[in-house]
C-alpha positions as CSV (number, residue, x, y, z in Angstrom):
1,X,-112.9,62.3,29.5
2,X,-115.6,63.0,26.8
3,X,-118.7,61.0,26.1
4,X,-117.4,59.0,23.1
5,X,-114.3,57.9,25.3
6,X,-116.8,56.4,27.9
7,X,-119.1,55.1,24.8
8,X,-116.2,53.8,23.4
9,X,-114.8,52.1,27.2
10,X,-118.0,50.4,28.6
11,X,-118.7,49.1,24.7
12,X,-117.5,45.4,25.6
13,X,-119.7,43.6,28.9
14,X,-116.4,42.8,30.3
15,X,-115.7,46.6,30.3
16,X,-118.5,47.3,32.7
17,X,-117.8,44.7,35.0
18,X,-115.8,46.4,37.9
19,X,-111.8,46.0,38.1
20,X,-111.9,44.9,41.7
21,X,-113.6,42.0,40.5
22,X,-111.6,41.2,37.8
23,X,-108.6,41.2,40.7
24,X,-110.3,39.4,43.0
25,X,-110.9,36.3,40.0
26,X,-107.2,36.2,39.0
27,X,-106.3,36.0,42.9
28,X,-108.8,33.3,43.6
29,X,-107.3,31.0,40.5
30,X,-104.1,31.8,41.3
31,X,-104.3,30.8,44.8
32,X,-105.8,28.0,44.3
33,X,-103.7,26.6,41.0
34,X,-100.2,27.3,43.5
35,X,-101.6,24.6,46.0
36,X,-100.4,22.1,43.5
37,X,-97.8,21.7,40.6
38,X,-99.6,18.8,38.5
39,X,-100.6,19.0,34.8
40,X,-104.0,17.4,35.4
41,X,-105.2,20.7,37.6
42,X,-103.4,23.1,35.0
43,X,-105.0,21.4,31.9
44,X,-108.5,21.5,33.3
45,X,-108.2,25.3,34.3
46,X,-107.2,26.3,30.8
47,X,-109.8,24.6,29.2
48,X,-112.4,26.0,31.6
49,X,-110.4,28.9,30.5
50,X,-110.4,28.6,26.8
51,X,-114.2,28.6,27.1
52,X,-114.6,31.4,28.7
53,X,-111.9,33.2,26.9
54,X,-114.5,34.3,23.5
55,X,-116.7,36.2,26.4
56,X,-113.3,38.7,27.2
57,X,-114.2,40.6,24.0
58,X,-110.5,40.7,22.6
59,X,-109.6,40.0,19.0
60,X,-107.4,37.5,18.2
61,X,-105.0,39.7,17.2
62,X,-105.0,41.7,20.1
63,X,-104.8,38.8,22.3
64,X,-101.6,37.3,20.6
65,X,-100.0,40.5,21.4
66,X,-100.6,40.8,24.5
67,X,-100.0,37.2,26.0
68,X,-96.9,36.7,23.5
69,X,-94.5,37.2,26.8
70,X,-96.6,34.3,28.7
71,X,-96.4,32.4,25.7
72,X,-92.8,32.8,26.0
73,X,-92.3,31.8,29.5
74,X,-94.0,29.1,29.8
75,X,-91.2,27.4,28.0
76,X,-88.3,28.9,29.1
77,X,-89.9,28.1,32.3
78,X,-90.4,23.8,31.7
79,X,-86.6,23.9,30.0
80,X,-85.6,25.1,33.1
81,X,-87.3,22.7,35.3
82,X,-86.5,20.0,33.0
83,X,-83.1,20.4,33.4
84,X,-82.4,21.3,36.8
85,X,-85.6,20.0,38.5
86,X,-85.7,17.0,40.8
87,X,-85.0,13.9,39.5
88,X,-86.5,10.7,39.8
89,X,-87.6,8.1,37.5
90,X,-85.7,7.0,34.2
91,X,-82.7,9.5,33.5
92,X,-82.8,10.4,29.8
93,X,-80.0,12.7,29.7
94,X,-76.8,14.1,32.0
95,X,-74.5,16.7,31.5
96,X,-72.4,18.3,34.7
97,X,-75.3,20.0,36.8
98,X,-78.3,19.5,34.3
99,X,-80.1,16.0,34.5
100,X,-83.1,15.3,32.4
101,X,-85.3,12.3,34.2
102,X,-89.0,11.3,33.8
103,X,-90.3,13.2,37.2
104,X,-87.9,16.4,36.1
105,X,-90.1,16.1,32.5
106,X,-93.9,15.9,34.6
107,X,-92.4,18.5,36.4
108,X,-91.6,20.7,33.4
109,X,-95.1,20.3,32.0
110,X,-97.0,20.6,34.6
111,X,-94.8,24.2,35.0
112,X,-95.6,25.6,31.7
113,X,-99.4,24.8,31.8
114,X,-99.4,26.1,35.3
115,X,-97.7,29.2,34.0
116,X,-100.4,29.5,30.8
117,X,-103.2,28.7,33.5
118,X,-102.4,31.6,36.0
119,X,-101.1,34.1,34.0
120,X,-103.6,34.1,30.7
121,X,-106.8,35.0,32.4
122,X,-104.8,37.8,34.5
123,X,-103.7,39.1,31.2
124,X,-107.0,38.9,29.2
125,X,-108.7,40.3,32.5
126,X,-106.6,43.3,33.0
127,X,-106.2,44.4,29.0
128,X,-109.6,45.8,30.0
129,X,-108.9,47.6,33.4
130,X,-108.7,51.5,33.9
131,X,-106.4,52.5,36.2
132,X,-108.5,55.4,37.5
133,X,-111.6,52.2,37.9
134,X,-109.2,49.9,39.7
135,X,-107.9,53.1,41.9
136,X,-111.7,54.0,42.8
137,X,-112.7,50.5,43.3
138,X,-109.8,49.7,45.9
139,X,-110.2,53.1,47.7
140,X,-114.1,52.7,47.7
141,X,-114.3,48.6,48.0
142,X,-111.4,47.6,49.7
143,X,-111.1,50.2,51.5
144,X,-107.3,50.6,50.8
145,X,-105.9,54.1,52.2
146,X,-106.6,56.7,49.8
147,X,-103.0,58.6,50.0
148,X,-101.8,55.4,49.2
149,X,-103.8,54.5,46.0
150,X,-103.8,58.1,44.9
151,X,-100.0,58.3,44.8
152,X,-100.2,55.0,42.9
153,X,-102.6,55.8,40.4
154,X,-100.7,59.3,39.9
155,X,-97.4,56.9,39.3
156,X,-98.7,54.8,37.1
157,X,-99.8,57.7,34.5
158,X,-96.6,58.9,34.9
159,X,-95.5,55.4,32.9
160,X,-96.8,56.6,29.7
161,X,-94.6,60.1,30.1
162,X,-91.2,58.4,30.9
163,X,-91.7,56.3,27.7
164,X,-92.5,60.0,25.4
165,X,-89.1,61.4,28.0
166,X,-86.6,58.2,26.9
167,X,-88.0,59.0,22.9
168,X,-87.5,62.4,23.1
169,X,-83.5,62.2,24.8
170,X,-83.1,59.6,22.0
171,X,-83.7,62.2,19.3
172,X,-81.9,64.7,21.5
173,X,-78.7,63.1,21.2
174,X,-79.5,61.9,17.5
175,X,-79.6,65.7,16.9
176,X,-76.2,66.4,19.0
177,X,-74.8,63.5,17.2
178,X,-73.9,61.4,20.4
179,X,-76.1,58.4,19.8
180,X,-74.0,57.0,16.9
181,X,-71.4,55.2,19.0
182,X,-70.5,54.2,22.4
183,X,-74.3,52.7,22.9
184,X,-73.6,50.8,26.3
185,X,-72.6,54.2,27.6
186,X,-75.1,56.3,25.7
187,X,-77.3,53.6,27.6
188,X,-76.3,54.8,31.3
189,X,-75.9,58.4,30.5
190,X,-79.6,58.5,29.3
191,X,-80.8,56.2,31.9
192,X,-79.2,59.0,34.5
193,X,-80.9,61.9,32.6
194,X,-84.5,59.9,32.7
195,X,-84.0,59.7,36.5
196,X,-83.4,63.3,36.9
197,X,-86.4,64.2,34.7
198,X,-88.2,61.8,36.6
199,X,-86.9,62.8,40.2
200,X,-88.0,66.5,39.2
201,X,-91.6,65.8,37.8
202,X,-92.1,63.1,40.6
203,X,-91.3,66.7,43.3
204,X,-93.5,68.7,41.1
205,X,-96.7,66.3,41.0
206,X,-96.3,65.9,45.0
207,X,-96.6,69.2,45.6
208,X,-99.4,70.0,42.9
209,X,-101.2,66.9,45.0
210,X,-100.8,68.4,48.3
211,X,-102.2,71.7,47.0
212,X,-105.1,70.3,45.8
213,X,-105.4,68.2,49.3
214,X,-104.5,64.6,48.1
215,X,-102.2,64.4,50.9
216,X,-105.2,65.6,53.4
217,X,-105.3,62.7,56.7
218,X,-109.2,63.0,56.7
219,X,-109.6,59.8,54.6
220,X,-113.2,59.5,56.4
221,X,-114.5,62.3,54.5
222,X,-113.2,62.1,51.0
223,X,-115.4,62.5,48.1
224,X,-114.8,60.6,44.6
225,X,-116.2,62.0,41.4
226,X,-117.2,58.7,40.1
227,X,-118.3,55.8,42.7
228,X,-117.8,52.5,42.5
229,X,-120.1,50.0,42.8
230,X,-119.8,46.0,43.2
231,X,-123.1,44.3,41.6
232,X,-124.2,41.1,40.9
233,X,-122.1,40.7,37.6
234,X,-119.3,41.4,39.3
235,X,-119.8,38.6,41.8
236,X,-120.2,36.2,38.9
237,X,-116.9,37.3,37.4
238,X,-115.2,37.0,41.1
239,X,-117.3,33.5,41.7
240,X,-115.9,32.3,38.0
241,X,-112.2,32.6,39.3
242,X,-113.0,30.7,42.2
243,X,-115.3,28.3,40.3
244,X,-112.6,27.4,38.0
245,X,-109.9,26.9,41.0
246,X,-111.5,24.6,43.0
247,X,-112.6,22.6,40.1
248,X,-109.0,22.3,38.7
249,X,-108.4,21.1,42.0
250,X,-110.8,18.6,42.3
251,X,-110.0,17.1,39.2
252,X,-106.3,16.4,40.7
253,X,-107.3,15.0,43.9
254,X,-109.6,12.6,42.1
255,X,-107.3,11.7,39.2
256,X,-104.4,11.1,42.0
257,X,-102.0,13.7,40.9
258,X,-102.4,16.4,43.7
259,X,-99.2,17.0,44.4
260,X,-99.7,19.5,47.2
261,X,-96.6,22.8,47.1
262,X,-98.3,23.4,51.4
263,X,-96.9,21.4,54.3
């Protein structure tokens, strides 16, 4: 990695805050938005949210497009629930299996800001994680294995390659002239060759692993070429999550509408 790579990485604030932080943030909202389904705890974590949200250093343009699939579940999501979600309350509409009531609407909204609420910040937070920083920070901070977050990290760069593989059999068969009809099974064919290719450079990276000693059991003794450190910004990034959670929560049970997912 050169020096304007790095320059260019730890530009933003939220670049140099550590990624086990950032984890540990969306974990603590998340848990503590699932204790409930209400729209009053959802609403006042995305608001605390949308405040916070200028500070994540994204352009709106990059931001749109790369929340556009939360955008889109969140109301595929509340359609769902409002039709198949339990009823109670005034029945608005009926139609064989789907019933849409008042409670099955509440419900509905209270799902889709729930969805926005949990899965936004996570979004937003990891747009700006390195795999190879989030792989140091769990082996050095959390203390997960090493084999194990080695052979993960070496799988997830291997994401960007099966992409370039599934391009280049594309044009492969455009050359041959096999990609003009029959797509569904041009579709399996190709999805059979990727696995091979994948199979074979999944065998070849092992073995170029273990010869380096990735696959070594002293764990104790490993060295890392770039530690990873856990500072006071990165509590406040970790407290944030929590901060936010708990006062989502609090805002429910003093409103009345904690209605509680646990026991």
């Amino acid at each position: 990695m050169t020096f304007t790579t790095l320059t260019v990485r730890h530009a933003r604030p939220i670049d140099r805050v550590n990624p086990v932080a950032k984890l540990a943030a969306a974990l603590l909202l998340g848990v503590c938005l699932i204790l409930t389904v209400d729209w009053v705890s959802a609403s006042v974590a995305l608001l605390l949210e949308a405040l916070l949200l200028p500070f994540a250093g994204l352009g709106w343009r990059q931001f749109w497009s790369r929340t556009w699939p939360v955008w889109a579940a969140a109301p595929s999501a509340a359609i769902t629930i409002a039709l198949y979600g339990q009823t109670s309350g005034l029945v608005y509409w009926e139609f064989l299996m789907a019933r849409v009531s008042e409670g099955s609407l509440e419900l509905a909204v209270a799902t889709a800001l729930r969805v926005l609420a949990i899965a936004l910040p996570s979004v937003v937070l990891f747009v700006t994680v390195d795999p190879t920083d989030l792989a140091d920070g769990l082996a050095q901070i959390v203390r997960l294995p090493a084999r194990f977050v080695l052979g993960a990290l070496a799988g997830l760069r291997l994401i960007g390659l099966f992409i370039e593989d599934w391009r280049s059999l594309e044009l492969a068969r455009r050359a041959r002239g096999v990609a003009d009809h029959g797509r569904i099974r041009r579709l399996f064919g190709q999805a059979f060759a990727l696995l091979v290719l994948s199979v074979r450079r999944g065998s070849k990276l092992a073995t170029a692993m273990e010869a380096r000693g990735f696959g070594s059991a002293r764990t104790r003794t490993r060295t890392w070429a770039r530690p990873s450190r856990f500072g006071a910004r990165d509590w406040v990034v970790a407290g944030l999550g929590l901060l936010i959670g708990l006062t989502a929560v609090a805002a429910s049970v003093m409103t009345g509408n904690w209605n509680s997912l646990v026991g």
